[in-house]
N, C-alpha and C positions, 0 to 999 in steps of 0.2 A: 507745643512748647509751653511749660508751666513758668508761669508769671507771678512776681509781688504784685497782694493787694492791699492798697490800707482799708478800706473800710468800704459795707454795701446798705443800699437802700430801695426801695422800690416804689412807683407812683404811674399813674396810668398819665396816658396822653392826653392834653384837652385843648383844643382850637376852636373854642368858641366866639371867642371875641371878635368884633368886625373891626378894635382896633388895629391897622394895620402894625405895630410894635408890640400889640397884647404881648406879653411874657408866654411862655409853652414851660413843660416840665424841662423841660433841658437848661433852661431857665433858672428854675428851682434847685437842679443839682449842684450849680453854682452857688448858689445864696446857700444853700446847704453847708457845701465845703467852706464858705468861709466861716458859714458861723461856728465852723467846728473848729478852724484852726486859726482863731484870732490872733493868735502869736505871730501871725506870718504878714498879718495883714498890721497891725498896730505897727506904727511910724517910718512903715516901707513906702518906696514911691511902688504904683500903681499905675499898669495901662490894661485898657479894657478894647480890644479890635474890635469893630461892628456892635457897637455899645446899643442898637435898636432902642430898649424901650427905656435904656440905661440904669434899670434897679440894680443891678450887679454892682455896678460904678456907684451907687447910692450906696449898698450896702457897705463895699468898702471905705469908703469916706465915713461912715457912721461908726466904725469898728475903731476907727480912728488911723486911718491911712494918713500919712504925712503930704502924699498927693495926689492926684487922681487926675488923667490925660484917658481923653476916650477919644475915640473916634468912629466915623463910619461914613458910607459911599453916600449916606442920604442924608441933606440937609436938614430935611422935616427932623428927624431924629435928632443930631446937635439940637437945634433951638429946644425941642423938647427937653433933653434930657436939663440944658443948660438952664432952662426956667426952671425945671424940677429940681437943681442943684440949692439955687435962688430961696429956697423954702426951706430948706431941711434947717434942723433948731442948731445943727452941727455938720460944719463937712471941713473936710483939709484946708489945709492952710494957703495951698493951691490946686485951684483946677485947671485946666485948660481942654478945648476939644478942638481936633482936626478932621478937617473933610479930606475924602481919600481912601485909596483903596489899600489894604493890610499895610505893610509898611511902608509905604509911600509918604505919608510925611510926616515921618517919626527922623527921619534924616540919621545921627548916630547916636542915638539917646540911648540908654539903658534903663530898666527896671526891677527892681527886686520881684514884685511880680505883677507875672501877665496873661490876664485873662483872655478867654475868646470863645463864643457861640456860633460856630461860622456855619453857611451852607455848606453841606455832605449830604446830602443825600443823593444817590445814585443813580441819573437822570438826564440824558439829553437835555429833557425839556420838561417842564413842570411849572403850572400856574396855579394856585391856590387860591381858593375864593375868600376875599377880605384881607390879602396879604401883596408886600409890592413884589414887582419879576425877579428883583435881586434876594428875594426870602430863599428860592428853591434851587440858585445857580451851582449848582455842585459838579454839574459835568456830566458825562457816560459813568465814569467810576468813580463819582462822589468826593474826587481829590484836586478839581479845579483849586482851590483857593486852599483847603488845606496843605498839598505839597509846598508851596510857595509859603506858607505860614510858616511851616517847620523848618525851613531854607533859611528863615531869616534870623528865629530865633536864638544860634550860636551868636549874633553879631547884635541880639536885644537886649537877652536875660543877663542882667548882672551877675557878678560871686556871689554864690550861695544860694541865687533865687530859683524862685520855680516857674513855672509856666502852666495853669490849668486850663484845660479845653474839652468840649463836648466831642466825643467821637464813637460814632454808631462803628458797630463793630462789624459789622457785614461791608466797611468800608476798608478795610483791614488794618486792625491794629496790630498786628506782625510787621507789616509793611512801614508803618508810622515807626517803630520801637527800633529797628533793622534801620533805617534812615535818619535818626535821630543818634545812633549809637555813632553811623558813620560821622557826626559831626562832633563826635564828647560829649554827650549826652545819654542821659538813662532815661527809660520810662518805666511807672508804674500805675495803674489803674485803679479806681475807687468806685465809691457809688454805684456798680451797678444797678442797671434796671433792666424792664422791660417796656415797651412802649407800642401800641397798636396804632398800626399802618392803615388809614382809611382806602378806601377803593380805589379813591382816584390817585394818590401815592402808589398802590401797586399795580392800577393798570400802567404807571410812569417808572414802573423800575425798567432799568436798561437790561436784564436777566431773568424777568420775572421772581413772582414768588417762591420761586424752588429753584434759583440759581445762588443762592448764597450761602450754603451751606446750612449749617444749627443757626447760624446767626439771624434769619428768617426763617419761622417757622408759621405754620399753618393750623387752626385750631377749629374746626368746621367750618364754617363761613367769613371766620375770621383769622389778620396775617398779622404777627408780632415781630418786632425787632429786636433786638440787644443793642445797649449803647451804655457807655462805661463814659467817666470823665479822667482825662488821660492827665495827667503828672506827670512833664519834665522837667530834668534839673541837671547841675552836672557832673557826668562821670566821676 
């Protein structure tokens, strides 16, 4: 099925950090989009799900967000992000952060827009060295907490606004687009990349490396992903 894109980039995978919040390129795709489309982000309210190392949420506040509400399952993270708010030379005029999981205590807010890096990846079970349990929750078919994200967003995003999120494409963005349309909703994708799957990511895939069609592929010794950052907004 051919697809709208707005725009593509590329950047390898890097998990070196033993911080458990260290930022990943998926990361970066975000920081990217916004610095690209600061119109969207200047004097919108702002929510950011699973704000981890919270640079995302930083950046929007420095773009000049009118406000900025993060959240995430892990305390450690709030307090972090919330000191690291504490410092910046400029940030909104409001912040606020909630503990909790995706919409849970957002209660009936809305936002013009709303970010999210959520776990997807494809996996029963997966522990990563230097990362917490809830980094790799994604499920068997990597749509644990995405489906439920996309659920909510008819009842989050304001008129007019958009919704930007990280989503590997071996997780099925047909299936997101098809689900999202059911609720009044578009989607279109940007940023692509490509990004490499360590070993122990593909000995944890729930299909292996050669069950997911083009979207993992195999390059001698080494396994690559596709992951696109996905834009909803409405019909």
């Amino acid at each position: 099925m051919a697809e709208n894109t707005l725009s593509s980039c590329a950047g390898p995978e890097t998990q070196t950090s033993f911080d458990v919040f260290s930022p990943t390129e998926y990361t970066t795709m975000l920081l990217g989009f916004l610095q690209e489309n600061v119109d969207r982000v200047a004097d919108r309210t702002v929510c950011e799900i699973g704000t981890g190392s919270g640079v995302v949420a930083m950046q929007a506040a420095l773009l000049g967000a009118r406000s900025v509400t993060v959240s995430d399952v892990e305390r450690d993270a709030l307090d972090a992000v919330s000191a690291s708010f504490s410092r910046l030379p400029q940030g909104p005029a409001d912040f606020s952060s909630l503990l909790g999981p995706l919409w849970q205590p957002y209660g009936t807010r809305r936002f013009d827009l709303i970010l999210a890096n959520l776990p997807h990846f494809p996996t029963p079970s997966l522990t990563l060295p230097g990362r917490l349990p809830t980094w790799a929750m994604g499920g068997a078919d990597g749509r644990k907490l995405l489906d439920p994200f996309l659920e909510g967003l008819s009842e989050h995003l304001a008129p007019g606004g958009l919704a930007v999120f990280t989503h590997n494409r071996f997780v099925g963005i047909e299936q997101a687009r098809a689900y999202l349309r059911a609720r009044g909703l578009s989607l279109q994708t940007c940023r692509e990349t490509i990004v490499h799957l360590s070993p122990l990511k593909v000995s944890a895939l729930t299909h292996g490396a050669s069950g997911y069609g083009e979207d993992v592929f195999t390059l001698g010794e080494h396994v690559f992903g596709r992951v696109c950052l996905a834009v909803a907004s409405w019909a």
